[in-house]
C-alpha positions in Angstrom: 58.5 -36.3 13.5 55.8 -36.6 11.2 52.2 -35.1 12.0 49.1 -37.4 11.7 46.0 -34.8 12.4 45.5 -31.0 13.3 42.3 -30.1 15.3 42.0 -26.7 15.0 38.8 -24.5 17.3 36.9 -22.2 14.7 37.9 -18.7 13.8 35.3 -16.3 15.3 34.8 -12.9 14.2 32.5 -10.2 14.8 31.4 -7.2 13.1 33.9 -5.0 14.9 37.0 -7.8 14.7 37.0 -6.9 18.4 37.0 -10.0 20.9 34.1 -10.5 23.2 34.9 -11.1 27.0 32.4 -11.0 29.8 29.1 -11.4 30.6 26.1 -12.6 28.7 23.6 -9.9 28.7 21.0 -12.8 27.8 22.1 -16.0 30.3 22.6 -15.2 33.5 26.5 -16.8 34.8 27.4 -17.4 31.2 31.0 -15.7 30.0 32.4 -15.2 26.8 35.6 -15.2 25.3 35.0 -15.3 21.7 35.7 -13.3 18.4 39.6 -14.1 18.6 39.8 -13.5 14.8 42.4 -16.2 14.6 44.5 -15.4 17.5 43.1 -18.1 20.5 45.9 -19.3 21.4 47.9 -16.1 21.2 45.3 -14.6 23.6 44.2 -17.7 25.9 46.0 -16.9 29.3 45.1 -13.1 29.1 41.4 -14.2 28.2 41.1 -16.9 30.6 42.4 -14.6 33.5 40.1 -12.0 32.4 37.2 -14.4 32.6 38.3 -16.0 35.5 38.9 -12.3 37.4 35.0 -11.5 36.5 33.4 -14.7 38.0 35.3 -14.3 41.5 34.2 -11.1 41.1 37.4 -9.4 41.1 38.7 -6.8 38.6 40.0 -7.6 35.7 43.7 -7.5 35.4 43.2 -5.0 32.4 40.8 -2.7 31.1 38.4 -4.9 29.1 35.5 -2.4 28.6 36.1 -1.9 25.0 35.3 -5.8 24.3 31.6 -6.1 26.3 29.2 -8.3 24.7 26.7 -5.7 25.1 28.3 -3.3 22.8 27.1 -5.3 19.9 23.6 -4.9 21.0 21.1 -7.2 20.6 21.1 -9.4 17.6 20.3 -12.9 16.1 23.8 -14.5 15.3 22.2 -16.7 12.6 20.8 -14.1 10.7 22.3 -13.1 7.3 22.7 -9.7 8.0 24.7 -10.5 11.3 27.0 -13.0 9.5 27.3 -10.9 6.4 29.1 -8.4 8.7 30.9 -11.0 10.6 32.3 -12.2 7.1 33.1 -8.9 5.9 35.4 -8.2 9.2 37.0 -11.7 7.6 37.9 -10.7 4.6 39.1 -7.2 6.0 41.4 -9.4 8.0 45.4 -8.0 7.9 48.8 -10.1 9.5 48.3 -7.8 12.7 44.7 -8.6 15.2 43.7 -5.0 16.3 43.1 -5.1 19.7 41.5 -1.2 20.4 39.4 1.1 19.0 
């Protein structure tokens, strides 16, 4: 069978190449799941139970301290210095997503 189209999401990244699940520090009932560095789909079911876990209010399944959008701090995401890093953790990118610390 032949394929027509791909739609692929865009690859996020972050200074880190950590994800980012949970809360917005800045909107109040907003969630993230973001900085997947390529790996969405590999990681969908474990972030959207995460997700899903904080907005009943229940614990997460696993410990997901180490990705908190508030340990980036507070920054503009379209500044140049912000995506310079963001590109940086790109190009640093290896065959294996690290997950920890």
């Amino acid at each position: 069978m032949e394929i027509a189209h791909c739609i692929t999401g865009v690859s996020t990244y972050t200074p880190d190449s950590r994800f980012v699940i949970g809360p917005s520090p800045r909107l109040e009932g907003f969630y993230a799941a973001t900085g997947c560095v390529g790996a969405g789909v590999a990681m969908s079911a474990g972030f959207g139970r995460a997700v899903s876990e904080l907005i009943a209010g229940q614990p997460p399944f696993t410990d997901i301290s180490a990705f908190a959008p508030t340990r980036l701090g507070d920054f503009d995401p379209f500044s140049d210095g912000f995506m310079e890093q963001c590109s940086a953790a790109r190009a640093n990118k290896k065959d294996v997503v690290r997950v920890s610390g």
